[in-house]
VEXDO-672467 format. One line per 2 residues: number of its first residue (from 1); their letters; for each residue x, y, z of C-alpha. Coordinates in Angstrom, 2 decimals. Layout:
NUM = a = X:Y:Z | ...
//
This chain:
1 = xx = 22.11:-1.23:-9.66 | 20.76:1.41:-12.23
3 = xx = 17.62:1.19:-13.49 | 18.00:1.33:-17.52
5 = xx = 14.05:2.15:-17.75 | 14.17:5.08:-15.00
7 = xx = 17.30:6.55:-14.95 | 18.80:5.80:-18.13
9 = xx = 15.45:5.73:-20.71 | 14.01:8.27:-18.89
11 = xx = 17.05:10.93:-19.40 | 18.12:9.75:-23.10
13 = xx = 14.22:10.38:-23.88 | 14.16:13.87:-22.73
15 = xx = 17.98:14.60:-24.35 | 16.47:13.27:-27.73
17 = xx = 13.02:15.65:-27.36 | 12.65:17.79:-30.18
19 = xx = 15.13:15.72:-32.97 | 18.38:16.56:-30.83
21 = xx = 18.95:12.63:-31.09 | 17.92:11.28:-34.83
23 = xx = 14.89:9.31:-34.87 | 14.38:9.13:-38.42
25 = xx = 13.62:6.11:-39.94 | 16.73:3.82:-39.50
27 = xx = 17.36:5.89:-36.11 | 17.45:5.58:-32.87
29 = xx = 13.82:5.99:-31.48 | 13.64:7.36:-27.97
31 = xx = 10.12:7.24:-27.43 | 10.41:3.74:-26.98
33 = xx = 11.98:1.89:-24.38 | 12.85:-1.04:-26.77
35 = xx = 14.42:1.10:-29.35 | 18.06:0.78:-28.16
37 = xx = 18.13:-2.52:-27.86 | 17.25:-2.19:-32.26
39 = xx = 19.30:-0.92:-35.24 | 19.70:-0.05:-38.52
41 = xx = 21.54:-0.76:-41.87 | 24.59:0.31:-40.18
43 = xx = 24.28:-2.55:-37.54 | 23.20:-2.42:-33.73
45 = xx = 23.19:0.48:-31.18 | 24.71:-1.66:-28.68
47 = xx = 27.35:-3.46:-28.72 | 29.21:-6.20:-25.18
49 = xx = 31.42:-2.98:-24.50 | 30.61:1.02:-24.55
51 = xx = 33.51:1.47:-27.12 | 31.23:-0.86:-29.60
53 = xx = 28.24:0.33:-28.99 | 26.88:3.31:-31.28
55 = xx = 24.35:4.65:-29.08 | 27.26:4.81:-26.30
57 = xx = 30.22:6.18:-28.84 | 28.34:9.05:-30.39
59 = xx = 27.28:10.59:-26.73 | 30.67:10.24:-25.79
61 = xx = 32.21:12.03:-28.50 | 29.98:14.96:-27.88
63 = xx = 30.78:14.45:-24.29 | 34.55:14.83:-25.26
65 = xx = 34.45:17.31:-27.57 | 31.01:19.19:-28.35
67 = xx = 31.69:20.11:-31.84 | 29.87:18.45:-34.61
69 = xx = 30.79:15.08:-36.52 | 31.41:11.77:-37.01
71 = xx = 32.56:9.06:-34.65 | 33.81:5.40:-36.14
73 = xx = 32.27:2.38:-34.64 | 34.09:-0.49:-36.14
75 = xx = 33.66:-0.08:-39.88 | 30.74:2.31:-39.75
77 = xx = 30.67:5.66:-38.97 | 28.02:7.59:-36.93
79 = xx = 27.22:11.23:-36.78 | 27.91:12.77:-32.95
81 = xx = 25.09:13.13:-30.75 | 23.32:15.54:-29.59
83 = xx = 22.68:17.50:-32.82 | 22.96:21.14:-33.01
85 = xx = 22.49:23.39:-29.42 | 22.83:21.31:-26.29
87 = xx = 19.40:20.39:-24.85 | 18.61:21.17:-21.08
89 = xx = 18.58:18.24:-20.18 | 22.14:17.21:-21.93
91 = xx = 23.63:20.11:-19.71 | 22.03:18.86:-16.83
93 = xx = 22.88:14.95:-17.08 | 26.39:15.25:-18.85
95 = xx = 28.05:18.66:-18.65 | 27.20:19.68:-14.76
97 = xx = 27.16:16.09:-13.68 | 29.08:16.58:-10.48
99 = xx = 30.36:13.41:-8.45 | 29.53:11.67:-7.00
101 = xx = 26.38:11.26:-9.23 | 27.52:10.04:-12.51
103 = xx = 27.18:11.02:-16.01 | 24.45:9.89:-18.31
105 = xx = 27.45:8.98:-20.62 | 29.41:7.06:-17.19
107 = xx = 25.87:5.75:-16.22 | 25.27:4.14:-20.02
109 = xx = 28.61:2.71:-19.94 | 28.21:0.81:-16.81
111 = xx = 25.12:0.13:-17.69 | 26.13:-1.45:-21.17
113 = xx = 29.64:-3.27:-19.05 | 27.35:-4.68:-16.43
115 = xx = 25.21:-6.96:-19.27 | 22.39:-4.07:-20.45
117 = xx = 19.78:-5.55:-17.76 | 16.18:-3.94:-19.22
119 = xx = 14.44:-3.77:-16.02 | 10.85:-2.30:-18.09
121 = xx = 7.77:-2.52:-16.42 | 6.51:-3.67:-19.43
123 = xx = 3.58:-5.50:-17.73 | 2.88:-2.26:-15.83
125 = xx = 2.69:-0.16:-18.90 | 0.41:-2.53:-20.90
127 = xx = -2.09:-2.13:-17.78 | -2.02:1.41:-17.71
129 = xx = -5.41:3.19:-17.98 | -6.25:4.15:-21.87
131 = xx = -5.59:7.85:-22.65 | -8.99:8.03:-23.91
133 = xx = -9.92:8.48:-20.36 | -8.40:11.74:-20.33
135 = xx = -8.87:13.38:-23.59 | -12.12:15.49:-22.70
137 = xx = -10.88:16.46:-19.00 | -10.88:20.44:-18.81
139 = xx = -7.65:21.25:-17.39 | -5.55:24.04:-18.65
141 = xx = -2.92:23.49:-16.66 | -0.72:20.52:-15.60
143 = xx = -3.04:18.62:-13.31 | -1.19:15.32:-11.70
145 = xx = -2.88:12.92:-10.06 | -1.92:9.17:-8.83
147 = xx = -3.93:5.92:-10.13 | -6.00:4.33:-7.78
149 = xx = -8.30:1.82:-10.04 | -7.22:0.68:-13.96
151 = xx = -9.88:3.15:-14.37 | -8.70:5.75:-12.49
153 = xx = -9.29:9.30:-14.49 | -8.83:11.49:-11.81
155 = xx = -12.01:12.77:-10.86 | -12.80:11.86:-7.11
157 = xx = -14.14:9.72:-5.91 | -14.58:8.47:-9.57
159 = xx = -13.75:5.09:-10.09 | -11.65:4.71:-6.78
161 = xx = -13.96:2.17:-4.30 | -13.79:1.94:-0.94
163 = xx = -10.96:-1.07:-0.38 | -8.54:1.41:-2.48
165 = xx = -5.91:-0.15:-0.70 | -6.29:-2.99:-2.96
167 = xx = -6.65:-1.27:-6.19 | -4.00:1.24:-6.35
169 = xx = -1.81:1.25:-9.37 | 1.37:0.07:-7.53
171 = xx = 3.10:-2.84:-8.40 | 6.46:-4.68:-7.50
173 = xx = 8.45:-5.54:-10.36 | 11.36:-7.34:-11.15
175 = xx = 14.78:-5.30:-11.13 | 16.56:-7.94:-13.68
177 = xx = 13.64:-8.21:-16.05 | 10.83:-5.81:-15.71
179 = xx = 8.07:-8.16:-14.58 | 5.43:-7.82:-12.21
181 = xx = 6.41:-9.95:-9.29 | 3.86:-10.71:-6.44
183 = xx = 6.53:-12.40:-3.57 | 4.88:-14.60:-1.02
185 = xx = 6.96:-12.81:1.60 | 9.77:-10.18:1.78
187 = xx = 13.00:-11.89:2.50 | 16.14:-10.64:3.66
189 = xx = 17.99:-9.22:0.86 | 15.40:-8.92:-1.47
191 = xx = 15.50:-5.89:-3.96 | 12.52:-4.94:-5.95
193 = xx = 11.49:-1.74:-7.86 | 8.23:-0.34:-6.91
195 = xx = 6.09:1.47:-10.18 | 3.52:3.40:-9.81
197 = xx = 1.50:4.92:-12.51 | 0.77:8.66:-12.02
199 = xx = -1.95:10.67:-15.16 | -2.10:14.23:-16.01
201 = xx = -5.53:15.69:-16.99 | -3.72:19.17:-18.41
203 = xx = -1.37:20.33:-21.16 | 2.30:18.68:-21.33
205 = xx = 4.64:19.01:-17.68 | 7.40:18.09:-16.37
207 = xx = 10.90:19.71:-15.94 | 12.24:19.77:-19.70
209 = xx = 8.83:20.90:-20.79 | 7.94:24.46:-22.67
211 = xx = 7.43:25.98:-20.93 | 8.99:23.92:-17.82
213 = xx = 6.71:22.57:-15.14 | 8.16:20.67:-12.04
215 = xx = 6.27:17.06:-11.24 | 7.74:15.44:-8.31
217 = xx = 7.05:12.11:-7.35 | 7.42:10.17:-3.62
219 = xx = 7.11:6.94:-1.99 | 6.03:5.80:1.39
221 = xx = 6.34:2.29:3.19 | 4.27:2.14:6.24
223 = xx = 3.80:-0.64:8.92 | 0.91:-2.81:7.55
225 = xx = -1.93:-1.47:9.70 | -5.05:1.21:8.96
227 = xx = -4.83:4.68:8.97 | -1.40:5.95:9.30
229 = xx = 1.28:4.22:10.82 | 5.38:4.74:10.96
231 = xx = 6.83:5.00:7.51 | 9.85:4.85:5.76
233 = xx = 10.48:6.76:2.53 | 11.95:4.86:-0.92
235 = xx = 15.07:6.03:-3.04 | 13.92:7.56:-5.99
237 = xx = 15.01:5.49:-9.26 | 15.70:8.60:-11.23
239 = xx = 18.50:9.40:-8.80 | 21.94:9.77:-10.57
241 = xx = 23.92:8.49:-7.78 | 22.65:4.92:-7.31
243 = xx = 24.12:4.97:-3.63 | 21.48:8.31:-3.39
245 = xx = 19.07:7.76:-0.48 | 17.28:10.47:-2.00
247 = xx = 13.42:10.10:-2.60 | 12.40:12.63:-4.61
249 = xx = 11.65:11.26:-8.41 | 11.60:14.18:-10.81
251 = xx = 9.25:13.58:-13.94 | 11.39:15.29:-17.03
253 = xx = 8.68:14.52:-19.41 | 4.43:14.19:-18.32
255 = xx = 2.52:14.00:-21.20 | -0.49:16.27:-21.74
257 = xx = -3.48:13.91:-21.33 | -1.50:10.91:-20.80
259 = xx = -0.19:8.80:-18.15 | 3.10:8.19:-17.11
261 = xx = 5.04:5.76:-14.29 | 7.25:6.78:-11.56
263 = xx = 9.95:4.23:-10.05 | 11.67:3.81:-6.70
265 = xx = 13.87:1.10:-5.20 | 12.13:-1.70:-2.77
267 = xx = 15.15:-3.02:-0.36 | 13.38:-5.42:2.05
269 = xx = 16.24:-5.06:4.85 | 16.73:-1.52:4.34
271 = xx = 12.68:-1.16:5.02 | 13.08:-3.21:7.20
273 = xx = 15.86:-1.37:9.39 | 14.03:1.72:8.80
275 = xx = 10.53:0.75:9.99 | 12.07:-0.64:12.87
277 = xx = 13.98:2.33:14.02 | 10.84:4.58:13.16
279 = xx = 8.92:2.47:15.70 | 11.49:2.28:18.44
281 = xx = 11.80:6.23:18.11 | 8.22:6.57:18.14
283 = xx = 7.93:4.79:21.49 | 5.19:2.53:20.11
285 = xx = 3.97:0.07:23.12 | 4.67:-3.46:21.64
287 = xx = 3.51:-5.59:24.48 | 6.92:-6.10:25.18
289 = xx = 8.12:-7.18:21.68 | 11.32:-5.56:20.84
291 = xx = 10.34:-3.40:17.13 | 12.50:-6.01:15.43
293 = xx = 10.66:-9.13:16.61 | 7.01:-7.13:16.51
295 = xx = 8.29:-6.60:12.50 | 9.19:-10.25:11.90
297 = xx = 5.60:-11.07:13.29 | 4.00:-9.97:10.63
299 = xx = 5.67:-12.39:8.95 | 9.55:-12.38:7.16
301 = xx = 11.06:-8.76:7.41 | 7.32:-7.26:6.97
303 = xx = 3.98:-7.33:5.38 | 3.88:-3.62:4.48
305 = xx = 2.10:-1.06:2.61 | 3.01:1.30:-0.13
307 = xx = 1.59:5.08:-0.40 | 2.72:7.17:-3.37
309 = xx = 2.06:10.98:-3.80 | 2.94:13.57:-6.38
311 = xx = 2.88:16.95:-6.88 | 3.94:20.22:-8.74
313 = xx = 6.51:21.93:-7.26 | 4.40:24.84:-6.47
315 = xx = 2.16:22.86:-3.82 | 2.21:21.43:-0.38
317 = xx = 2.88:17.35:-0.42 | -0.84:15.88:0.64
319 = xx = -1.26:15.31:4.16 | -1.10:12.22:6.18
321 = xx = -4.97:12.29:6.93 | -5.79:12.54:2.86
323 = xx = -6.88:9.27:1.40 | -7.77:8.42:-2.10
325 = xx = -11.08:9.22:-1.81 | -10.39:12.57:-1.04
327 = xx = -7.17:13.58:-2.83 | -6.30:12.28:-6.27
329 = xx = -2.45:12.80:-5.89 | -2.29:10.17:-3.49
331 = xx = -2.84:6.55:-3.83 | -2.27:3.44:-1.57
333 = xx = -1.40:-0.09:-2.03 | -1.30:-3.40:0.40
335 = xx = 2.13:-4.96:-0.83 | 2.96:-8.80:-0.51
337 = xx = 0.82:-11.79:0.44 | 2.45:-13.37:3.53
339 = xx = 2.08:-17.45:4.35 | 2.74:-19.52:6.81
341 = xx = 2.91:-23.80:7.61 | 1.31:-24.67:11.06
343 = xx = 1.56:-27.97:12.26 | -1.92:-29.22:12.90
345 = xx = -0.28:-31.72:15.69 | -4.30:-31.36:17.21
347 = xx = -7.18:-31.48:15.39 | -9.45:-30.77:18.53
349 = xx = -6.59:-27.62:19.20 | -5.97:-26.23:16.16
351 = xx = -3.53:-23.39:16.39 | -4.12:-19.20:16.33
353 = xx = -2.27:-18.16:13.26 | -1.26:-14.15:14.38
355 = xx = -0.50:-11.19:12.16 | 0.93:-7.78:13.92
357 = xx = -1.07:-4.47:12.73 | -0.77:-0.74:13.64
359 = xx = -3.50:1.63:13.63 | -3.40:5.62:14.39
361 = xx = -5.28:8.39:14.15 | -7.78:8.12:11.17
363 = xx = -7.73:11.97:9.11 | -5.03:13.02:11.18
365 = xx = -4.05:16.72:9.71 | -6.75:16.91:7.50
367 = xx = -6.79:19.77:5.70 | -9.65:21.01:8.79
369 = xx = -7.61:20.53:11.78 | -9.92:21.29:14.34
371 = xx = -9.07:17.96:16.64 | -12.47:18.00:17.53
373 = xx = -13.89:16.82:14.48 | -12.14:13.94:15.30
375 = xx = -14.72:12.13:18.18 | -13.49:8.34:17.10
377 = xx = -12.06:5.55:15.93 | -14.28:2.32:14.98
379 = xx = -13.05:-0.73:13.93 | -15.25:-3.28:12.43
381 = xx = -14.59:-6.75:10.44 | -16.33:-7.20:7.04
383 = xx = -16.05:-10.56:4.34 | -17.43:-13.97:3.89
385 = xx = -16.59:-15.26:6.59 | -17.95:-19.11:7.00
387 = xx = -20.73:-19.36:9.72 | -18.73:-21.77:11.64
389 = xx = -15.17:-22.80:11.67 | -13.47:-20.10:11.73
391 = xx = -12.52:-17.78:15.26 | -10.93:-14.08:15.17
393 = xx = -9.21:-13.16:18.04 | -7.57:-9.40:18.56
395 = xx = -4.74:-8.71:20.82 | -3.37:-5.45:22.18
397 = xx = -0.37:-4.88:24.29 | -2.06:-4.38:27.90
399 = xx = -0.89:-0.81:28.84 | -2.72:0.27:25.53
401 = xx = -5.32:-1.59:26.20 | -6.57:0.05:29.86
403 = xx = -5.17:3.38:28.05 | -7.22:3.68:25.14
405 = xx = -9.75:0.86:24.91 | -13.23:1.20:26.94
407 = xx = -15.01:-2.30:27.29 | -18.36:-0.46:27.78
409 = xx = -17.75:0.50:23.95 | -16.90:-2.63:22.07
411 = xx = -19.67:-4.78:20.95 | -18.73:-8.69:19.95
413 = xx = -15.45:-8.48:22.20 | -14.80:-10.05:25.08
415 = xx = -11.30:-10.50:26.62 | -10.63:-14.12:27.35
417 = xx = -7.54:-16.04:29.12 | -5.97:-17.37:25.98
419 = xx = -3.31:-19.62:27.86 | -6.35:-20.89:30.07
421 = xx = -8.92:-21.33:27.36 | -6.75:-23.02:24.87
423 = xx = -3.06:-23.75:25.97 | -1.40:-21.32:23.62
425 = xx = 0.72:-18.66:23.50 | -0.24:-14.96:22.89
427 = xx = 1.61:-13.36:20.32 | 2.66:-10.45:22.95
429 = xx = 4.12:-11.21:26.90 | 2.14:-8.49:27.78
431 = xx = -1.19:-7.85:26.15 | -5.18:-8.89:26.51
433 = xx = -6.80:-10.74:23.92 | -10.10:-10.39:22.54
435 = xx = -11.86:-13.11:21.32 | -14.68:-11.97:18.68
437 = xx = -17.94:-13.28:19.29 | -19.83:-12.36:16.00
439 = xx = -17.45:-10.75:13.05 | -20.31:-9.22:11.41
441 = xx = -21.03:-7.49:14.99 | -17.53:-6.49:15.88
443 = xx = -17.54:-2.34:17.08 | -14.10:-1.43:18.95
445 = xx = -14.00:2.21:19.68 | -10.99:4.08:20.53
447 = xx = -10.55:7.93:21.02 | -9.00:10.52:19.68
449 = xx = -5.41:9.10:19.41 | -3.73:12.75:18.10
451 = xx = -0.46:11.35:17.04 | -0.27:8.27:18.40
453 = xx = -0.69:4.42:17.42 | -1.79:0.91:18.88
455 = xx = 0.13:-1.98:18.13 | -2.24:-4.82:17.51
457 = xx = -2.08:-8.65:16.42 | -5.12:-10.52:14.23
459 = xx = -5.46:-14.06:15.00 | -7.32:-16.92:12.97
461 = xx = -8.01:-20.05:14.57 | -9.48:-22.95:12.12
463 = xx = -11.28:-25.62:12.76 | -9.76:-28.42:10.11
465 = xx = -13.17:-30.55:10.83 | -15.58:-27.84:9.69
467 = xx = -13.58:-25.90:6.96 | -12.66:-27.63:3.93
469 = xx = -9.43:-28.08:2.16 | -9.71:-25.85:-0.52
471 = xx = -12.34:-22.72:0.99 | -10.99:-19.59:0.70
473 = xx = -12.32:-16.46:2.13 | -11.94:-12.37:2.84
475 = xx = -11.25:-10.95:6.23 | -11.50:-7.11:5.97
477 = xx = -10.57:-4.97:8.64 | -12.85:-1.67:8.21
479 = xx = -10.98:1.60:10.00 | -13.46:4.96:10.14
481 = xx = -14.40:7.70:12.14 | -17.13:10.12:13.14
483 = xx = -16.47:13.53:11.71 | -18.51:16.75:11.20
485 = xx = -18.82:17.99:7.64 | -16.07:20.76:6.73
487 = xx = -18.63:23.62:6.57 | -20.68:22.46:9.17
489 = xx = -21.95:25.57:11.47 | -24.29:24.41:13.71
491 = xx = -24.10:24.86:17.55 | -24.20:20.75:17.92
493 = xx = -23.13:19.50:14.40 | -23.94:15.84:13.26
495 = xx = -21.45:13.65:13.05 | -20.95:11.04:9.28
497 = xx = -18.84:8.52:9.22 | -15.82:8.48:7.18
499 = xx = -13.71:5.50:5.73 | -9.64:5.72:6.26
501 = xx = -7.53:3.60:4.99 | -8.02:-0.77:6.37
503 = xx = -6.72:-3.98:5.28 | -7.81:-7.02:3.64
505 = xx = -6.85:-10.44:4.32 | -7.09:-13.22:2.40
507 = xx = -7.19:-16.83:3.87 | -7.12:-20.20:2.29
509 = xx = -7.10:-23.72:3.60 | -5.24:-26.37:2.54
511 = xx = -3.87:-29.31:3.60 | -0.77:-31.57:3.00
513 = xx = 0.08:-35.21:3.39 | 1.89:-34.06:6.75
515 = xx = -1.73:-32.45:7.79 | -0.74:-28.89:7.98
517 = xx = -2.85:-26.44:8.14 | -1.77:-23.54:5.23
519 = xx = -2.76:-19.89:6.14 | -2.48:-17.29:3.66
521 = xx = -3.15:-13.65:4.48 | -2.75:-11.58:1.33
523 = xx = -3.26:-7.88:0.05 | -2.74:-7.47:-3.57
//
C-alpha cells in the first residue's frame, strides 16, 4: 500500500519547492501534510475519484500535455500544474517514470481510488526535537545525523545515555492512520511503518536542493540480542514501486538546521522469513532448534530490534561495530514488548518463562580493526531486581557452550540439571543452563568471537508467594568489552571498558482469577 506521507507528500512537496505549485493564500500548501486534504473558495482538492479531485486533475493535465492552462473540475476551473519550467523533481517522478514504478500522477490516483488513507506520523512529528537545538551548531555543510534521545542535537555522546537502545527516535506507526502503535507482539501478517527521525546541523540537503546534496537513509532489523546479530534490511517507503524491495530512502528535501523523518515498511512475516534464512545461512548453533522455532521463541514471529543509519552519498555507510555513542548517524531501537500467560498449575513449581537472544562480537569492524583490541566479551545483569523471588537462569546451546564459554571465568554462574532440579523443560534439546546465583554479581566472559554469534535463552522463574501481584521491575542485560584506546602506543596498553549495544527487559506480575502468572518482557 503507498504511503501518502512518504511517497506521495514527500514528492508533491519537493515538485511544489520554489512556487512551481501555488501556495498562495486560497492554495494548495505543500509544506504541510494536511494541506490536501483542505481547499479554497473554489471547493476541495480532493474529490471520491481522481477525475474530481483538483489537486489530481491539474497534475494530470500537465502530465498530458505540458503546455500552460486551465483544466475544468466540475463547474470550476483550475490553472495546470506545475507552473512555468518543469521542476527536477517533476521530471524525475512524472516524465521518466519508467514501469514498473509508477507515476506520481498514477501513484495519486490510486492513492485517491483506494479511500486517501493519511498514514502521518503525526504523533512522531509533534515529538520531534525543537529546532532550537540546532540553530547555533557550526556546520557549513550538510551534516546528518540520526536521533537517539528527544534531545538528541547531534553532538556525541551528548544527550544519548547508555541504554540508547531504549531511547532512539524510532517508532512503529500505524499504516491506516499515522499513529504510534506499541503491539504487544508481532503477529503474522502484521504491517507497520517504521519512522525514524533523522536532524541536520548544516545548510539545506537533500537531492532537489541548490545546490543538490544526496541524504540516504536505511533500516536494519536484527535478531533481538546485544551487539550485532543477523539482520534483515526494510523497504524504503519512498520507493515508487510499492512491490520495490529496495531499502534505500532518498531524502529530496533536509532542512538546514531542522529535522526531518525517514519511513520504511515493517512486514512481520517478511522479517520474519528473512531473519530466519539469515540465521540458517549463517550456521548459527541453535541447540538444536530449527531458526524458525528458535524465532518463534522469542515470542510470536520475533521480538526484534531496529537500527537506522544515514548518510551523504559521498561517505561509507557506518560500520557494524559503531554504536550511538560513537557515531551520530546511527541510532538503535528495542521494538515490541512481548507477553506471555503461564499457567501457575504449582505454586511450590512455578514455571521458567524463556526468551531466545543472540549476541556477537561487540565493536566488530570498528573503524580500528586491529582484532586484538578486541580481548573480550562480558556480560553482566543490571536493574531492581527484588532480593528474593525472583531466579535468572541463562541457557546456551551445548556445543557453544564447551566452544566459547570458560567456567573458570564466569562469576555468579553455575550450570545446574534443570530437568533434575525442577522437572522442566529447557528451552533448547541440546544446551547447559546456568542458573545465576547473585544478578548483581553475574560476569560471563567470552572471547574474541570475530564474526560469529551465540544463541542464548533468558529465563525468569517467579515465586507467586514472595512477589506481589502488581511489582514490576527492570532486567538489563549489560554487553561490553575490554579495548585499548585508538591512539594507544604503549608496548602493553591498558585495556577500558566499552559499552555495545544490550537489552532491557521489563517484567510485571499479575495475576488472574485462573491464577496465572503474567510475564511481560518489554523494550520500548
Amino acid at each position: 500500500m503507498t504511503s501518502y506521507y512518504f511517497s506521495i507528500f514527500k514528492k508533491l512537496r519537493v515538485i511544489g519547492a520554489g512556487g512551481h505549485v501555488n501556495a498562495a493564500p486560497g492554495g494548495l500548501n505543500l509544506n504541510d501534510p494536511t494541506g490536501i486534504f483542505g481547499g479554497n473558495a473554489k471547493g476541495a482538492f480532493l474529490g471520491n475519484t481522481p477525475a474530481n479531485s483538483p489537486v489530481w486533475a491539474v497534475l494530470n493535465a500537465t502530465a498530458i500535455n505540458p503546455a500552460p492552462g486551465m483544466v475544468m473540475v466540475g463547474a470550476a476551473s483550475w490553472r495546470k500544474m506545475p507552473l512555468g519550467t518543469a521542476p527536477p523533481a517533476w521530471t524525475d517522478f512524472q516524465v521518466n517514470a519508467a514501469p514498473p514504478a509508477t507515476s506520481i500522477v498514477e501513484r495519486l490516483g490510486a492513492w485517491i481510488t483506494a479511500g486517501k488513507v493519511n498514514d502521518t506520523p503525526a504523533a512522531v512529528i509533534a515529538a520531534m526535537p525543537p529546532p532550537n537545538l540546532l540553530a547555533t551548531k557550526p556546520d557549513t555543510t550538510t551534516t546528518v545525523f540520526v536521533a537517539s534521545s528527544p534531545t538528541d542535537d547531534g553532538d556525541r555522546p551528548g544527550t544519548v545515555p547508555w541504554n540508547y537502545w531504549e531511547t532512539g527516535q524510532i517508532f512503529l506507526t500505524d499504516p491506516q492512520t499515522g499513529a504510534t502503535v506499541t503491539p504487544a507482539q508481532f503477529a503474522a501478517g502484521s504491517v507497520y511503518n517504521l519512522v525514524a527521525t533523522i536532524g541536520n546541523r548544516g545548510p539545506q540537503g537533500g537531492k532537489y536542493a541548490m545546490p543538490p546534496t544526496v541524504v540516504q537513509a536505511k533500516a536494519l532489523v536484527m535478531v533481538f540480542g546485544t551487539s550485532v546479530t543477523p539482520a534483515v534490511e526494510l523497504p524504503a517507503l519512498s520507493n515508487m514501486d510499492d512491490a520495490s524491495n529496495n531499502s534505500l530512502y532518498e531524502v529530496y528535501d533536509m532542512p538546514g538546521k531542522k529535522y526531518e523523518l525517514v519511513g520504511f515498511r515493517f512486514n512481520a512475516q517478511d522479517i520474519f522469513d528473512g531473519l530466519a534464512k539469515a540465521i540458517e545461512t549463517s550456521g548459527i548453533d541453535l541447540g538444536g532448534l530449527p531458526p524458525d522455532i528458535w524465532l518463534q521463541g522469542q515470542s510470536s514471529v520475533g521480538h526484534v530490534c531496529a537500527k537506522v543509519i544515514v548518510r551523504l552519498d559521498s561517505q561509507t555507510w557506518p560500520l557494524v561495530g559503531d554504536t550511538p555513542l560513537t557515531s551520530n548517524r546511527i541510532a538503535q531501537k528495542n521494538l515490541a514488548p512481548f507477553a506471555i500467560d503461564v499457567q501457575a498449575s504449582d505454586p511450590n513449581n512455578p514455571p521458567i518463562v524463556w526468551r531466545n537472544i543472540m549476541a556477537g562480537q561487540a565493536f566488530l569492524t570498528l573503524r580500528d580493526t586491529r582484532r586484538e583490541r578486541f580481548k573480550h566479551n562480558l556480560f553482566r545483569i543490571a536493574g531492581d531486581l527484588p532480593a528474593e523471588g525472583v531466579e535468572l537462569f541463562l541457557a546456551i546451546p551445548q556445543k557453544s557452550f564447551e566452544r566459547f564459554f570458560n567456567p573458570k571465568l564466569m562469576r555468579s554462574a553455575e550450570p545446574i540439571a534443570l530437568v533434575k532440579k525442577y522437572g522442566q523443560k529447557p528451552p533448547m534439546p541440546d544446551c547447559t543452563v546456568l542458573a545465576v546465583k547473585n544478578s548483581k554479581e553475574l560476569l560471563l566472559e567470552l572471547p574474541n568471537l570475530k564474526e560469529e554469534f551465540v544463541a542464548m535463552s533468558i529465563g525468569v522463574r517467579i515465586d507467586p508467594k514472595k512477589i506481589k501481584v502488581g511489582s514490576q521491575f527492570d532486567l538489563t542485560l549489560l554487553h561490553s568489552a575490554m579495548i585499548t584506546p585508538p591512539k594507544s602506543k604503549g608496548r602493553v596498553p591498558e585495556l577500558s571498558e566499552q559499552f555495545a549495544p544490550g537489552l532491557t527487559f521489563q517484567v510485571s506480575v499479575v495475576n488472574s482469577k485462573r491464577q496465572k502468572l503474567h510475564a511481560v518482557a518489554a523494550n520500548s
